[in-house]
FILO-342617 format. One record per atom (N, C-alpha, C, O, CB): atom name; residue number from 1; x, y negated, z. Coordinates in pm, 1 decimal, always signed. Glycine has a CB too. Layout:
name, resi, x, y, z
CA, NUM, X, Y, Z
...
end
This chain:
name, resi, x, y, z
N, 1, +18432.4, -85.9, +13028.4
CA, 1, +18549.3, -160.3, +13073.5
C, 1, +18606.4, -243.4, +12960.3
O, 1, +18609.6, -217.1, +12840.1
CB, 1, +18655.8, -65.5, +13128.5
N, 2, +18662.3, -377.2, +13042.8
CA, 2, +18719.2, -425.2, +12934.5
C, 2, +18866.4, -472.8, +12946.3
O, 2, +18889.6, -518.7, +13058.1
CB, 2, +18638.7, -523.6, +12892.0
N, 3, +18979.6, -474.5, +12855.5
CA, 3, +19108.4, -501.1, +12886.5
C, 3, +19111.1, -620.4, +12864.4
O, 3, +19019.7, -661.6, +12793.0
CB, 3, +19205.1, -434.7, +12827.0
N, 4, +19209.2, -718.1, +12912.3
CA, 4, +19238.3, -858.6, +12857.7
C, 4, +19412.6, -907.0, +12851.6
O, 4, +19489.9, -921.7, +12946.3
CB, 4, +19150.1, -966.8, +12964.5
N, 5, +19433.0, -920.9, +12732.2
CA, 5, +19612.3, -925.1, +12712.2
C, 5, +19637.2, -1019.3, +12722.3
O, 5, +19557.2, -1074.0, +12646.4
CB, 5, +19689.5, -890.0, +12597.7
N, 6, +19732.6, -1140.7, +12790.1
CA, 6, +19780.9, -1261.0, +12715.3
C, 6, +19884.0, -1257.0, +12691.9
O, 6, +19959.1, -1181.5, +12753.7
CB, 6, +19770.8, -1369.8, +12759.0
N, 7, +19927.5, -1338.2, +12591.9
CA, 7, +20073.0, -1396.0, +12549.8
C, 7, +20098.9, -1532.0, +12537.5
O, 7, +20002.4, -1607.8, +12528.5
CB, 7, +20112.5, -1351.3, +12426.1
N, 8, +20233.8, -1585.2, +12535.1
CA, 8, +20228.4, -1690.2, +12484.9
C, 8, +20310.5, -1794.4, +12568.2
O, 8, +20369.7, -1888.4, +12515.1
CB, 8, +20099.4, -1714.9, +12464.7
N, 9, +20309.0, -1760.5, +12758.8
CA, 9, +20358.3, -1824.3, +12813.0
C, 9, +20490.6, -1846.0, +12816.3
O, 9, +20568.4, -1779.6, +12747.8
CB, 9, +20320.4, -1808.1, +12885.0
N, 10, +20532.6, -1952.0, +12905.6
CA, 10, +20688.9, -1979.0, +12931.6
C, 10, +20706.6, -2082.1, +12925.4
O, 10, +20616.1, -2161.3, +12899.1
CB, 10, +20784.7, -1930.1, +12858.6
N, 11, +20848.8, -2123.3, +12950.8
CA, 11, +20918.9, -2269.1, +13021.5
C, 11, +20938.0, -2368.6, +12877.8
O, 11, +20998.2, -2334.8, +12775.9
CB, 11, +21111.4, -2231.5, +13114.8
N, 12, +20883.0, -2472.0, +12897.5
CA, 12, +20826.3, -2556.9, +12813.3
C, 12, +20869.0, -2733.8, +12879.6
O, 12, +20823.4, -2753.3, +12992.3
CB, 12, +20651.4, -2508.6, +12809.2
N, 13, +20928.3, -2822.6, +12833.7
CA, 13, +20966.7, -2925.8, +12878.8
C, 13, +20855.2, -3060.0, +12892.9
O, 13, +20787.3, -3078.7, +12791.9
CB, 13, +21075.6, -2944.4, +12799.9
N, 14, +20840.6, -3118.2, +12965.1
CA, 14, +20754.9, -3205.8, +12992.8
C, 14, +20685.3, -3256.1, +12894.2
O, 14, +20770.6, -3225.9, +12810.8
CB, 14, +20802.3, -3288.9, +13051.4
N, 15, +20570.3, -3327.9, +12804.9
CA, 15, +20546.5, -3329.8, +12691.3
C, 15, +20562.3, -3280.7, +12578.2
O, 15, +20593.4, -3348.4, +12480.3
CB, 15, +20558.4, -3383.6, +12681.3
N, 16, +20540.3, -3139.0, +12575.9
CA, 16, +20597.8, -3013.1, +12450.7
C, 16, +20464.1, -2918.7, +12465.7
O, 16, +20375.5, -2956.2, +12542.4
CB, 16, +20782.8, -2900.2, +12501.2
N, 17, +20452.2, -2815.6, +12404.0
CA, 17, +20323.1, -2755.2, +12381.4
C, 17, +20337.3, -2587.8, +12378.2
O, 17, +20429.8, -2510.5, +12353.5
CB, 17, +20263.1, -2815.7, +12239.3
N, 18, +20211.8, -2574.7, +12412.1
CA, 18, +20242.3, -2426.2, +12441.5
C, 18, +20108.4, -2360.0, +12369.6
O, 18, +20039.0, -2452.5, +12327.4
CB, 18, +20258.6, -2387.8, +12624.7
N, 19, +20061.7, -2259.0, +12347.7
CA, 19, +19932.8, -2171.4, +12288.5
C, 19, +19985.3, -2039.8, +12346.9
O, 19, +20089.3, -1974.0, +12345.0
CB, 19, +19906.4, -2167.0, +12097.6
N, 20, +19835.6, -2032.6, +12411.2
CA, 20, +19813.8, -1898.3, +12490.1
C, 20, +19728.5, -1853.3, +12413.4
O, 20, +19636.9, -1913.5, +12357.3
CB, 20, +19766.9, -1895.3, +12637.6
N, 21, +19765.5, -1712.1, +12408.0
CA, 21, +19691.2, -1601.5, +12325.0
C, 21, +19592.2, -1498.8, +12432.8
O, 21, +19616.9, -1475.0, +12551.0
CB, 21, +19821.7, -1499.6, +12239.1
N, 22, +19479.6, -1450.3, +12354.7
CA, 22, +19414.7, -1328.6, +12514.4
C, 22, +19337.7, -1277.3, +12384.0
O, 22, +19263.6, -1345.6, +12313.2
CB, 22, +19279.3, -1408.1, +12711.0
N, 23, +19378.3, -1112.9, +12363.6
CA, 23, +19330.6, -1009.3, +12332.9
C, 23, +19236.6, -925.6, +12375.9
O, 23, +19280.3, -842.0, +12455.0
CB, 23, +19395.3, -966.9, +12325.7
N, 24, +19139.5, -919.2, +12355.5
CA, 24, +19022.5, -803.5, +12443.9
C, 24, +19020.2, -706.6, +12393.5
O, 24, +19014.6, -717.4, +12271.0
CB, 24, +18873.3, -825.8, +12456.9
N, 25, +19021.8, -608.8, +12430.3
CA, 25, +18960.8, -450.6, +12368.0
C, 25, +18911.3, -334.9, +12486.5
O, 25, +18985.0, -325.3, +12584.7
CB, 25, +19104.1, -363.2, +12272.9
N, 26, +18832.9, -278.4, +12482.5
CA, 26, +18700.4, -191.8, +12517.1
C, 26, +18621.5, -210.4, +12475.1
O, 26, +18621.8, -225.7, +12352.9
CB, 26, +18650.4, -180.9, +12613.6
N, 27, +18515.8, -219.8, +12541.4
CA, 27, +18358.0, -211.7, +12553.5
C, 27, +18316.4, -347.2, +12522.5
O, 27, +18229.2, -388.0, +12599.3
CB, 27, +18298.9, -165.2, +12703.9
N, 28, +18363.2, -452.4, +12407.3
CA, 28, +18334.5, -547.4, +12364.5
C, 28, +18169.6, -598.9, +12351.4
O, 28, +18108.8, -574.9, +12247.1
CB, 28, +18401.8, -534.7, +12264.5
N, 29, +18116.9, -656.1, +12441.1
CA, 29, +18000.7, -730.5, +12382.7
C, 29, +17983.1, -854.0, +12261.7
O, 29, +18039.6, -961.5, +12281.9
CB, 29, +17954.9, -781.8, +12491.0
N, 30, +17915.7, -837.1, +12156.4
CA, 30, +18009.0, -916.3, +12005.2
C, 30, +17926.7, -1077.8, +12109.0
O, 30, +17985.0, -1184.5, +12089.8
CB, 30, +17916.2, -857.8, +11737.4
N, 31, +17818.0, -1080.2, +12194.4
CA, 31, +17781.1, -1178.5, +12236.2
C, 31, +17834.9, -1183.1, +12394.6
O, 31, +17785.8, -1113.1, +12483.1
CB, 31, +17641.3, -1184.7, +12206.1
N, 32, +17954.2, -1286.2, +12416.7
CA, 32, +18032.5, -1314.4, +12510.6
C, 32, +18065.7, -1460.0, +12519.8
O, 32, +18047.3, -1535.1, +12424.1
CB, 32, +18137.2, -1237.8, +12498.1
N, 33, +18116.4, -1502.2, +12639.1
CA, 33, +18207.0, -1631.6, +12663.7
C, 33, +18374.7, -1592.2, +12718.2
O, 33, +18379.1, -1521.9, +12819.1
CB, 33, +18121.0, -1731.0, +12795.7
N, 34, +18493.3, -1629.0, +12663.7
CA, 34, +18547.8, -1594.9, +12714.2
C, 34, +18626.1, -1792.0, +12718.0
O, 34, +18597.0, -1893.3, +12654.5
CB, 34, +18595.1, -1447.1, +12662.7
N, 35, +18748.4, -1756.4, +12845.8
CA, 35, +18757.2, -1877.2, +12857.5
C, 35, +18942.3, -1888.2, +12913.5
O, 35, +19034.8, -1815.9, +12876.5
CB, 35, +18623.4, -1930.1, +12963.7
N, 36, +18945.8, -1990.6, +13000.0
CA, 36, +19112.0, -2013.2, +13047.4
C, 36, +19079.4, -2059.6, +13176.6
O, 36, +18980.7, -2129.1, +13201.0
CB, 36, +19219.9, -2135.1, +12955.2
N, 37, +19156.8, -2023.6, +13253.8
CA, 37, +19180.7, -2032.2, +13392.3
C, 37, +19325.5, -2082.6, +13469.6
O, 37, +19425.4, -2052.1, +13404.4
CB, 37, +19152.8, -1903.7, +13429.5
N, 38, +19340.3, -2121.9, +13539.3
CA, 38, +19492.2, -2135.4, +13623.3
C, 38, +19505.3, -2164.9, +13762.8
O, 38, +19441.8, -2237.2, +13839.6
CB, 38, +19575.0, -2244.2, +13570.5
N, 39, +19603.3, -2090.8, +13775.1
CA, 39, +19622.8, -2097.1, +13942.3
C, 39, +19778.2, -2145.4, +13984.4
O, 39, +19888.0, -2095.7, +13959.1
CB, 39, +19595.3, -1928.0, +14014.9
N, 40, +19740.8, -2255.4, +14054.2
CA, 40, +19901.5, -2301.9, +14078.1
C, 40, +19943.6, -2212.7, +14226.5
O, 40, +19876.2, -2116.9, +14264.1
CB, 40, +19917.5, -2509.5, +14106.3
N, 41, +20032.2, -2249.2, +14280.4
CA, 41, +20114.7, -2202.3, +14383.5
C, 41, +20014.3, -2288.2, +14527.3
O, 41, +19994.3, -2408.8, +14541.9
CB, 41, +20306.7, -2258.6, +14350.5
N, 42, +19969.3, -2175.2, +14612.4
CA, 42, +19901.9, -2227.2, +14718.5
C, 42, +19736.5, -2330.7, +14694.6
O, 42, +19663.8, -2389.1, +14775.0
CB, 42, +20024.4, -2312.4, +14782.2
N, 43, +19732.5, -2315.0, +14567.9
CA, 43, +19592.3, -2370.8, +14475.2
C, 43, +19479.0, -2254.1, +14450.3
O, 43, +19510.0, -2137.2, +14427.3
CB, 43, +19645.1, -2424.7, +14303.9
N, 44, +19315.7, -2311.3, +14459.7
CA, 44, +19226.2, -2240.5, +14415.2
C, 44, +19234.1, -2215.1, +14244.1
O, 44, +19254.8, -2321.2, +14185.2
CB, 44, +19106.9, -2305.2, +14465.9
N, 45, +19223.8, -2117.3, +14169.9
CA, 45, +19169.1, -2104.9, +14036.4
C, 45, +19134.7, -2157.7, +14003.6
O, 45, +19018.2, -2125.9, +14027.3
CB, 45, +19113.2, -2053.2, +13997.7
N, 46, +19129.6, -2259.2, +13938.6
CA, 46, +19061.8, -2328.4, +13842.2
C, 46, +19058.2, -2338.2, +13728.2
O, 46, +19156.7, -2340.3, +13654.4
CB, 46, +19065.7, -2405.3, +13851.5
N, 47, +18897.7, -2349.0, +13681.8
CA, 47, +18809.7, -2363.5, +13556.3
C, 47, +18921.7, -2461.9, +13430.7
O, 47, +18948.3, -2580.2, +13451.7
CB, 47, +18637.9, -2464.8, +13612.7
N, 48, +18963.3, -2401.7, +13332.5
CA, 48, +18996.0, -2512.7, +13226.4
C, 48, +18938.8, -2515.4, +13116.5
O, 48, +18925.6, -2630.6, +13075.1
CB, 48, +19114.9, -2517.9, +13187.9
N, 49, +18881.8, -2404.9, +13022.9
CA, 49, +18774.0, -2418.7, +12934.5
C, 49, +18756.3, -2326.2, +12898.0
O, 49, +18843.9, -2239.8, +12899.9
CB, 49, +18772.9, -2490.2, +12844.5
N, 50, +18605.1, -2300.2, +12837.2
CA, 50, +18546.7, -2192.0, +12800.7
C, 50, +18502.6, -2165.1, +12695.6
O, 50, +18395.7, -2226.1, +12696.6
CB, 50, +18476.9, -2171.5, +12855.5
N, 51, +18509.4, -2117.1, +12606.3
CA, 51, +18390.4, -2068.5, +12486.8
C, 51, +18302.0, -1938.8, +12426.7
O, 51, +18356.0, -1834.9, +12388.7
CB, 51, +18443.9, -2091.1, +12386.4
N, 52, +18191.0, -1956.8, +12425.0
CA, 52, +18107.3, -1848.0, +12405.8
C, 52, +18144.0, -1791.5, +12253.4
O, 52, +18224.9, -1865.7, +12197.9
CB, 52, +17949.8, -1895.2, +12426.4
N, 53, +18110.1, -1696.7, +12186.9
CA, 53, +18058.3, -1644.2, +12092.9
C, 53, +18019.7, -1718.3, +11969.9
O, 53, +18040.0, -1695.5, +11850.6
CB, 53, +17971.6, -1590.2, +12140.2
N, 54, +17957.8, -1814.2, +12033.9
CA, 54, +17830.0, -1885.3, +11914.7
C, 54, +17941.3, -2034.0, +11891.7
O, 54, +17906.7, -2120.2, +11810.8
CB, 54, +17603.4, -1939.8, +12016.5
N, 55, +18065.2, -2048.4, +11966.4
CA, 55, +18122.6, -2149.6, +11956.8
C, 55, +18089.4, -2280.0, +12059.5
O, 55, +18136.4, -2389.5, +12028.8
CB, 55, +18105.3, -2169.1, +11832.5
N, 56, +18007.2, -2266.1, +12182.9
CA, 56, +18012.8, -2375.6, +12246.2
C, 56, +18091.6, -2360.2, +12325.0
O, 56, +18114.4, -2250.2, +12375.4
CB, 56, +17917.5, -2419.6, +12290.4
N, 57, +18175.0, -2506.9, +12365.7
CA, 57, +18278.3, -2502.8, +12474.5
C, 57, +18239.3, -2585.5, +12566.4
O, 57, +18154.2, -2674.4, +12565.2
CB, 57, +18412.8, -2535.7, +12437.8
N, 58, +18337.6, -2532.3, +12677.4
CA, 58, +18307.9, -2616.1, +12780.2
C, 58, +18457.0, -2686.5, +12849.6
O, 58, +18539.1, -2594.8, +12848.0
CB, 58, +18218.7, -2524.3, +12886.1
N, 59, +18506.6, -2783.2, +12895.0
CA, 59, +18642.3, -2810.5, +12904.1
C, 59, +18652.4, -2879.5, +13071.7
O, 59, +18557.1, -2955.6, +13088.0
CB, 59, +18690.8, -2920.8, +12765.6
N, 60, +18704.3, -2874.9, +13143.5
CA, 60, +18752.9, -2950.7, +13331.9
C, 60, +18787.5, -3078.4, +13283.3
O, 60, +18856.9, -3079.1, +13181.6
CB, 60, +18923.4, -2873.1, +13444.4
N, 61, +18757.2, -3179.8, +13329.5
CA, 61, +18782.0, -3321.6, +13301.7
C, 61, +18971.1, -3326.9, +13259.9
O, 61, +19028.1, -3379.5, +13164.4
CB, 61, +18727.4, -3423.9, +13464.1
N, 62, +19017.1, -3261.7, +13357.7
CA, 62, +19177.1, -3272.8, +13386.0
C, 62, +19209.4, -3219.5, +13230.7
O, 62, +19236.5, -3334.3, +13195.2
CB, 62, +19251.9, -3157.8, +13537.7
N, 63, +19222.7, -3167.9, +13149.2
CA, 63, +19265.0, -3151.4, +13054.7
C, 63, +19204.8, -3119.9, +12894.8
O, 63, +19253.8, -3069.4, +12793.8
CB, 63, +19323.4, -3086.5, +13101.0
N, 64, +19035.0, -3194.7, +12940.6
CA, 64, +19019.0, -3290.2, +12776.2
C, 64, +19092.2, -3369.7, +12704.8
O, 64, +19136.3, -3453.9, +12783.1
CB, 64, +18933.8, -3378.3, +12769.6
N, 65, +19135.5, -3393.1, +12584.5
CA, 65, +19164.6, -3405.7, +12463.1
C, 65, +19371.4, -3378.9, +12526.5
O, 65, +19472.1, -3433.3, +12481.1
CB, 65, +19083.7, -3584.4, +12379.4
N, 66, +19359.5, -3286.0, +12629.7
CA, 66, +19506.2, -3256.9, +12597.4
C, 66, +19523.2, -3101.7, +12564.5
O, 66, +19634.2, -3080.8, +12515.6
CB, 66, +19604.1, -3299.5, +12726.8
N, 67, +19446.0, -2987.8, +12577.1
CA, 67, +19395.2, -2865.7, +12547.0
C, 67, +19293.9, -2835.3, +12494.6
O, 67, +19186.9, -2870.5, +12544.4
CB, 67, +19389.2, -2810.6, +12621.3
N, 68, +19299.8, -2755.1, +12369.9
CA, 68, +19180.9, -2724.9, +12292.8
C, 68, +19193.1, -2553.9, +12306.2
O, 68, +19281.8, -2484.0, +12257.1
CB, 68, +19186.0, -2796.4, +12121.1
N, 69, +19076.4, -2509.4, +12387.8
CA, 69, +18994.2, -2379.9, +12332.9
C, 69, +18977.3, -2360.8, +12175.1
O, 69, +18969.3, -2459.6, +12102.2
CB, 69, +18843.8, -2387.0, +12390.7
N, 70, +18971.1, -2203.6, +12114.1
CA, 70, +18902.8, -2187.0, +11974.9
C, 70, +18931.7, -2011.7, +11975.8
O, 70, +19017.5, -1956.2, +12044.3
CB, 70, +18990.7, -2295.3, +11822.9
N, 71, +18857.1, -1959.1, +11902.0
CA, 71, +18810.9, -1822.3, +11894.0
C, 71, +18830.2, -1809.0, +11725.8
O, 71, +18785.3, -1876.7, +11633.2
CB, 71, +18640.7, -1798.0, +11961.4
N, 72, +18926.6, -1678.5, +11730.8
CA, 72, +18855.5, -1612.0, +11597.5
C, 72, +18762.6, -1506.8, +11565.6
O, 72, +18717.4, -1471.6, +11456.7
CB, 72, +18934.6, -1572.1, +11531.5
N, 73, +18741.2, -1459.2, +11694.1
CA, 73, +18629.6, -1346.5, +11682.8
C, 73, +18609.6, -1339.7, +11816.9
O, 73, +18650.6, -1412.0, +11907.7
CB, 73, +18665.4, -1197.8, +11612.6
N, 74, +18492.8, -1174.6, +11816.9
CA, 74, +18422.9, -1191.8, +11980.8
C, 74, +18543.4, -1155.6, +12056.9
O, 74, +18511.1, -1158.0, +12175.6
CB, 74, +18275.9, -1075.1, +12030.2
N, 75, +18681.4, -1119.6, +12043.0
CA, 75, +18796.3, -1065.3, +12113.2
C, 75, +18868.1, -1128.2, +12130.0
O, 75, +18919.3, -1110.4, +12240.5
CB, 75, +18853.7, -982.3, +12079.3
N, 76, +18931.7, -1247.6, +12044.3
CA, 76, +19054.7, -1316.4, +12062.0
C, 76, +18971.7, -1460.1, +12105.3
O, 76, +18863.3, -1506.8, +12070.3
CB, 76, +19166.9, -1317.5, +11912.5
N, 77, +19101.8, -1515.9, +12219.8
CA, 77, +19062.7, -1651.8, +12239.3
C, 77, +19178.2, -1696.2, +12215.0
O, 77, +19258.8, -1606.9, +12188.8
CB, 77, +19002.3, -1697.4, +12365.2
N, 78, +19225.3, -1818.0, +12213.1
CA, 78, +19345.5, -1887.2, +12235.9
C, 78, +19328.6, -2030.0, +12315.6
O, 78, +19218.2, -2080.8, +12335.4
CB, 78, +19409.8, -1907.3, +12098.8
N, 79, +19465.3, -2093.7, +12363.1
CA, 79, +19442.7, -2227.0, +12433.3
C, 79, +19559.5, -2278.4, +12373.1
O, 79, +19655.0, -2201.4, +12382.3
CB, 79, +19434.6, -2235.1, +12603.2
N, 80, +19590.4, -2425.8, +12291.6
CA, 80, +19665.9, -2477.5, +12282.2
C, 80, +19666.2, -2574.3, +12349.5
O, 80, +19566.6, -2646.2, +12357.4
CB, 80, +19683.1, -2484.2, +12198.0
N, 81, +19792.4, -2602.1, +12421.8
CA, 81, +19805.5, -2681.0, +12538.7
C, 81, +19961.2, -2814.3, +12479.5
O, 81, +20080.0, -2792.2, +12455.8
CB, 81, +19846.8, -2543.2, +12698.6
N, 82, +19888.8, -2927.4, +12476.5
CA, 82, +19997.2, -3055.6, +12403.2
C, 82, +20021.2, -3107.0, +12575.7
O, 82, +19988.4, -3057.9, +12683.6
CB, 82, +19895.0, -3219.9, +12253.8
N, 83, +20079.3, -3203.7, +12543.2
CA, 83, +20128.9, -3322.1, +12610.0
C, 83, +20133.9, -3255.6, +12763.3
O, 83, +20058.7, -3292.1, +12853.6
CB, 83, +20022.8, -3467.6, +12587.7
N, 84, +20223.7, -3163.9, +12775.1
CA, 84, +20205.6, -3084.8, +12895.7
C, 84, +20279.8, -3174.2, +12999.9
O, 84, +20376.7, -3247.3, +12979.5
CB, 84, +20266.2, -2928.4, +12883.0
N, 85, +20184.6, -3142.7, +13163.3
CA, 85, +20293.8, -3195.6, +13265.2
C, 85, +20312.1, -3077.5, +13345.6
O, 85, +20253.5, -2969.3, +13340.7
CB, 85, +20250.9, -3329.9, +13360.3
N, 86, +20445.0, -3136.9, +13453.3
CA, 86, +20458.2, -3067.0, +13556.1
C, 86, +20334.6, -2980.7, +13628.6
O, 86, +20327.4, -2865.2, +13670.4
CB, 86, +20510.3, -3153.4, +13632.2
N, 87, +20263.2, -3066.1, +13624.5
CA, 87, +20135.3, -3031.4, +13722.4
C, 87, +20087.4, -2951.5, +13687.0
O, 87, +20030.2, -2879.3, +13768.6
CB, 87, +20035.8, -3108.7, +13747.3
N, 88, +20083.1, -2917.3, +13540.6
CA, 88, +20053.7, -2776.8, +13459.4
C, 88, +20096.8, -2682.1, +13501.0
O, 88, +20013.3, -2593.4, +13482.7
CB, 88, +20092.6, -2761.4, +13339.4
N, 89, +20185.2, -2643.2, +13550.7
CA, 89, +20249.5, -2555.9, +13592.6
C, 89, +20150.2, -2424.5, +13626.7
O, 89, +20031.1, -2444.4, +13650.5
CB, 89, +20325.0, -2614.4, +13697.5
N, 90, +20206.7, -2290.2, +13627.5
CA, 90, +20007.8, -2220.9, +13718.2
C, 90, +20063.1, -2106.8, +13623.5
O, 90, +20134.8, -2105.5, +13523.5
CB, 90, +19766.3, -2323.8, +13666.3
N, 91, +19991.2, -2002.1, +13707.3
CA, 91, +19935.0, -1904.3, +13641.4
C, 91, +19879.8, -1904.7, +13554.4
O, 91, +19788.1, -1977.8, +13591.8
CB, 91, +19883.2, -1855.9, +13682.4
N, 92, +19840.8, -1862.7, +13386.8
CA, 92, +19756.6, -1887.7, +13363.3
C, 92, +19631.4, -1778.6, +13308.5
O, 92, +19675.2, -1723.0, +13207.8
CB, 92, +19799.5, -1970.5, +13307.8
N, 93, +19492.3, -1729.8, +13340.1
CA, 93, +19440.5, -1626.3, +13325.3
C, 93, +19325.0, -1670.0, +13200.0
O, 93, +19275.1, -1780.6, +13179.3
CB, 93, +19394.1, -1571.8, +13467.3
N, 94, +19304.1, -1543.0, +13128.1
CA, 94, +19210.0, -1501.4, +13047.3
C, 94, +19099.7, -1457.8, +13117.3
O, 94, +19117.4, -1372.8, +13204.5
CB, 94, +19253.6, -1411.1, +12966.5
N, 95, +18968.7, -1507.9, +13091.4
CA, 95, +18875.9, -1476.9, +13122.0
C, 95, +18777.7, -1406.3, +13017.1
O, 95, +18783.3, -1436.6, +12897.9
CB, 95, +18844.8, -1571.7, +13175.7
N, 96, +18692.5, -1316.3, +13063.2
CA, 96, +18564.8, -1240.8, +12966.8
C, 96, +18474.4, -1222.9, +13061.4
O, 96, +18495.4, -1166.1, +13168.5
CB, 96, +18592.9, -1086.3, +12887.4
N, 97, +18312.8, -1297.6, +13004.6
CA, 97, +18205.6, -1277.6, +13059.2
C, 97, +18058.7, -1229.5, +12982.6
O, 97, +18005.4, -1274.7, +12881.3
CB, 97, +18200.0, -1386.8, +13118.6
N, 98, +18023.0, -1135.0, +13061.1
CA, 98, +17887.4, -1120.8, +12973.0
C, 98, +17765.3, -1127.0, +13121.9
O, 98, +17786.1, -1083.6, +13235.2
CB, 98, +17885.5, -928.9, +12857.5
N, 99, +17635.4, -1199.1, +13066.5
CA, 99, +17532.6, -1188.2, +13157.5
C, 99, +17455.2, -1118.2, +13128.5
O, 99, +17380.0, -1163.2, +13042.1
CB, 99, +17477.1, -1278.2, +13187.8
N, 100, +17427.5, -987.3, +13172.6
CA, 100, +17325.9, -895.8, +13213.6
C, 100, +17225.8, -951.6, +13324.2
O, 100, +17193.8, -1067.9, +13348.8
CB, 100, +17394.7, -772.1, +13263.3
N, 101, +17196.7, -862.7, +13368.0
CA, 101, +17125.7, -838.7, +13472.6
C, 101, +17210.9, -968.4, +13600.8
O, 101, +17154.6, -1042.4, +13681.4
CB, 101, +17136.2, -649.9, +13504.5
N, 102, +17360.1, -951.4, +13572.6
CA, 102, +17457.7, -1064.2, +13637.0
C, 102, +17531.3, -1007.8, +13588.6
O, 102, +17537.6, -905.0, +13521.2
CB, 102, +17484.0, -1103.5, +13780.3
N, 103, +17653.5, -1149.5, +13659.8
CA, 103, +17772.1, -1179.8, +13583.6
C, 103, +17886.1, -1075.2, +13577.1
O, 103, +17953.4, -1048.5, +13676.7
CB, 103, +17825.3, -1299.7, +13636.1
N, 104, +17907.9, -1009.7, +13441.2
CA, 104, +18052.9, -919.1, +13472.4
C, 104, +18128.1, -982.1, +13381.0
O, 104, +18110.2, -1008.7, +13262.2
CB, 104, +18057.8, -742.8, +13446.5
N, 105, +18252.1, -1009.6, +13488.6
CA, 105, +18392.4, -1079.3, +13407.1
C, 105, +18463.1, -957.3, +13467.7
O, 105, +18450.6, -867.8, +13551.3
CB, 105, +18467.3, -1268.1, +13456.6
N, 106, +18569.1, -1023.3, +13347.2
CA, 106, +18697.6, -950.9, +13325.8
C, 106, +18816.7, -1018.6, +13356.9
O, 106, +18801.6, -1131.3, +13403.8
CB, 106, +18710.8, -911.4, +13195.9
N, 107, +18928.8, -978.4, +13342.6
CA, 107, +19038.2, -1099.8, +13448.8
C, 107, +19183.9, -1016.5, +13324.9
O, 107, +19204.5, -898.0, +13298.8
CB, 107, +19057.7, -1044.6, +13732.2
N, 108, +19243.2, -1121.1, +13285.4
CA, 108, +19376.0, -1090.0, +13205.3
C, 108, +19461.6, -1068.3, +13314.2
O, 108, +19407.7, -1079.2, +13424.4
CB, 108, +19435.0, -1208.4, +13102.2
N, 109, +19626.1, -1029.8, +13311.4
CA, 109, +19690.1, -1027.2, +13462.9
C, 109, +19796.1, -1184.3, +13452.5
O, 109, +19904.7, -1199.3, +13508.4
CB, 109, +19807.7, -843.3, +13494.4
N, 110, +19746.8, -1254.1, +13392.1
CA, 110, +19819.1, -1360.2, +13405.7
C, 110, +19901.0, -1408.6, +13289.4
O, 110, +19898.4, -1345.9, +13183.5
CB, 110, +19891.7, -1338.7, +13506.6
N, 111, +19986.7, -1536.9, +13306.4
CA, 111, +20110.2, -1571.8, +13209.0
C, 111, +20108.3, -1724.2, +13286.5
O, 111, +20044.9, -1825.3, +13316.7
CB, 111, +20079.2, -1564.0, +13001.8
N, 112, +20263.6, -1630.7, +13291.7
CA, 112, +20329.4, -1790.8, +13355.0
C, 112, +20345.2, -1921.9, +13306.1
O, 112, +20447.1, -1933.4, +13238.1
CB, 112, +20452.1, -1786.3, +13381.9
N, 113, +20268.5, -2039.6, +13319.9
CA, 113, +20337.3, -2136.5, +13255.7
C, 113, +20443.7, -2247.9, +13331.6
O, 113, +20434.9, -2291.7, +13446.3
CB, 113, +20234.3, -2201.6, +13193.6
N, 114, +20511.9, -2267.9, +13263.2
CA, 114, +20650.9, -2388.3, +13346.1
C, 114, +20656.1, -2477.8, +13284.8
O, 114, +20680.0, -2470.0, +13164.3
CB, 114, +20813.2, -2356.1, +13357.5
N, 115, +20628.4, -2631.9, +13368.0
CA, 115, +20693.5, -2798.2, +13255.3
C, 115, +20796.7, -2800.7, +13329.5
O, 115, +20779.4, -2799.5, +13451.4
CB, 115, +20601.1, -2987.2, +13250.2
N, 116, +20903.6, -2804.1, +13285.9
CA, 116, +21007.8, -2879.1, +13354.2
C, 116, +20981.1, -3030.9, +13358.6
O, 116, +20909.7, -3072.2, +13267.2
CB, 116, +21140.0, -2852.9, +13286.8
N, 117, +21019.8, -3110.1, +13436.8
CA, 117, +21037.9, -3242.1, +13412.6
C, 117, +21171.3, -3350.3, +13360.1
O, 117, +21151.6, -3471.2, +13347.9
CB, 117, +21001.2, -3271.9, +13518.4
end
């Protein structure tokens, strides 16, 4: 099993910045992807970026060069999030994946983010 913590969220004014934190601890695989997720109100989950282990990322068109993924080890991820909008708004979740045999992820329980406008 694996745990996933975040921190970091909260009410943040339209163009201002935020960094989300996500802690892992259990059964750590040191070779993983872990990534960022968000869910707005009455919206599917969606993908915002990912990074493996070895350092490749992957980023959703919607918020290239305004959020950067980065890792300091196989446990911690972070997301710094600039030039925020409303539309940002969302849940936002920590993800952990390892491929075996198939895919087992892990799910953080969330962190709220708010732009005011």
């Amino acid at each position: 099993q694996v745990q996933l913590v975040e921190s970091g969220g909260g009410l943040v004014q339209a163009g201002g910045s935020l960094r989300l934190s996500c802690v892992a601890s259990g059964n750590i695989f040191r070779i993983n992807t872990m990534g960022w997720y968000r869910q707005a109100p009455g919206k599917q989950r969606e993908l915002l970026a990912t990074m493996t282990s070895s350092g490749r990322t992957n980023y959703a068109d919607s918020v290239k060069g305004r959020f950067t993924i980065s890792r300091d080890n196989a446990e911690t991820v972070y997301l710094q999030m600039n030039s925020l909008k409303p539309e940002d708004t969302a849940v936002y979740y920590c993800n952990y994946f390892i491929t075996l045999n198939a895919r087992i992820n892990y799910w953080g329980q969330g962190t709220q983010v708010t732009v005011s406008s």
